[in-house]
C-alpha positions as CSV (number, residue, x, y, z in Angstrom):
1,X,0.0,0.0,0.0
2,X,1.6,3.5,-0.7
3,X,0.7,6.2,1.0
4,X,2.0,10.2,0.3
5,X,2.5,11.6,4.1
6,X,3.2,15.3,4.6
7,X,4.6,16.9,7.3
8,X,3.9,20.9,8.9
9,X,5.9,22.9,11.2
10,X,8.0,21.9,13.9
11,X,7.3,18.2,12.9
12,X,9.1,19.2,8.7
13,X,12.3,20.0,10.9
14,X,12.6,17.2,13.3
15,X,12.2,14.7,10.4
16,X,13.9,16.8,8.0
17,X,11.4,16.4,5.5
18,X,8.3,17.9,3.9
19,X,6.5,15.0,2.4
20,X,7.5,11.1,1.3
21,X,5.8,8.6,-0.6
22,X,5.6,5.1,1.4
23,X,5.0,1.6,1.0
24,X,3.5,-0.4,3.5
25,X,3.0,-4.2,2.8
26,X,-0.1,-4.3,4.7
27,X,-4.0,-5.0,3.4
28,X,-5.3,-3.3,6.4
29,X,-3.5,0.5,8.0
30,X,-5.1,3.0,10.4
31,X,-3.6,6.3,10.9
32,X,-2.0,4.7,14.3
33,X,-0.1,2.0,12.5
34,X,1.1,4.5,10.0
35,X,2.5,6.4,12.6
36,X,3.9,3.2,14.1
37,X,5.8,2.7,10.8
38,X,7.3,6.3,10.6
39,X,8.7,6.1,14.3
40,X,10.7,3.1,13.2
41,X,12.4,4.7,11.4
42,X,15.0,6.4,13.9
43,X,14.9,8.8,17.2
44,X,13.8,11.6,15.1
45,X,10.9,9.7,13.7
46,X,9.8,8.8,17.1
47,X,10.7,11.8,19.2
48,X,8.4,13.9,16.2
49,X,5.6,11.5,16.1
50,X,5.5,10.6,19.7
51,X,5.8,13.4,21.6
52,X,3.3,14.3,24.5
53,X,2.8,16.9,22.3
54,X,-0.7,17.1,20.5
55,X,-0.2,15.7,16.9
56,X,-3.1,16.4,14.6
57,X,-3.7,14.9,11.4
58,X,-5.9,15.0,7.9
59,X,-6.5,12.2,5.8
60,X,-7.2,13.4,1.9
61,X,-7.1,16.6,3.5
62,X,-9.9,16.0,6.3
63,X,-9.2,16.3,10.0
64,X,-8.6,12.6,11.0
65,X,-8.7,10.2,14.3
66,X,-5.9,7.8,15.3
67,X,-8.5,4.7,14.2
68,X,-9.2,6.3,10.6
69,X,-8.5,3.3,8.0
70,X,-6.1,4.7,5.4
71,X,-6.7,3.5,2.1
72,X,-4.2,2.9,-0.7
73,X,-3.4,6.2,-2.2
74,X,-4.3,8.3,0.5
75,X,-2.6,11.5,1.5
76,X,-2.1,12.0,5.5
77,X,-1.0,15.2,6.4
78,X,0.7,15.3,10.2
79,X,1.1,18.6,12.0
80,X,1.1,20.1,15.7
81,X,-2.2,22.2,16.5
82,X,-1.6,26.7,15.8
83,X,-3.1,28.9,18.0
84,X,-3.1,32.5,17.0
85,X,-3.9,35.9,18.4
């Protein structure tokens, strides 16, 4: 299954990217397991995605829960809440 992530803000810079394609062989993924998959991939990875920190995220561009079944093709989009004033 391939899946285009994205990453926003402070979470671009600790991974040192702005978006990847994946591949996950898996016939089943939720956004949890995704996330699961990225913080494998080093400290950064896991510091960025598992941070006490709340992490927000929008699947094919649509707020999304950690339980949201990710489809092949889909686009999820990680990034910290912004607060303005």
């Amino acid at each position: 299954m391939k899946i285009q992530v994205l990453f926003f803000g402070e979470l671009r810079e600790s991974v040192g990217c702005a978006q990847d394609v994946i591949e996950i062989n898996a016939t089943e993924l939720d956004v949890a397991g995704l996330i699961d998959a990225l913080a494998n991939r080093g400290p950064a990875w896991q510091v960025a995605l598992k941070a006490p920190e709340p992490l927000r995220v929008a699947v094919n561009q649509e707020m999304a829960a950690l339980h949201t079944t990710l489809a092949e093709g889909a686009e999820v989009a990680f990034f910290r809440p912004v607060t303005g004033g």
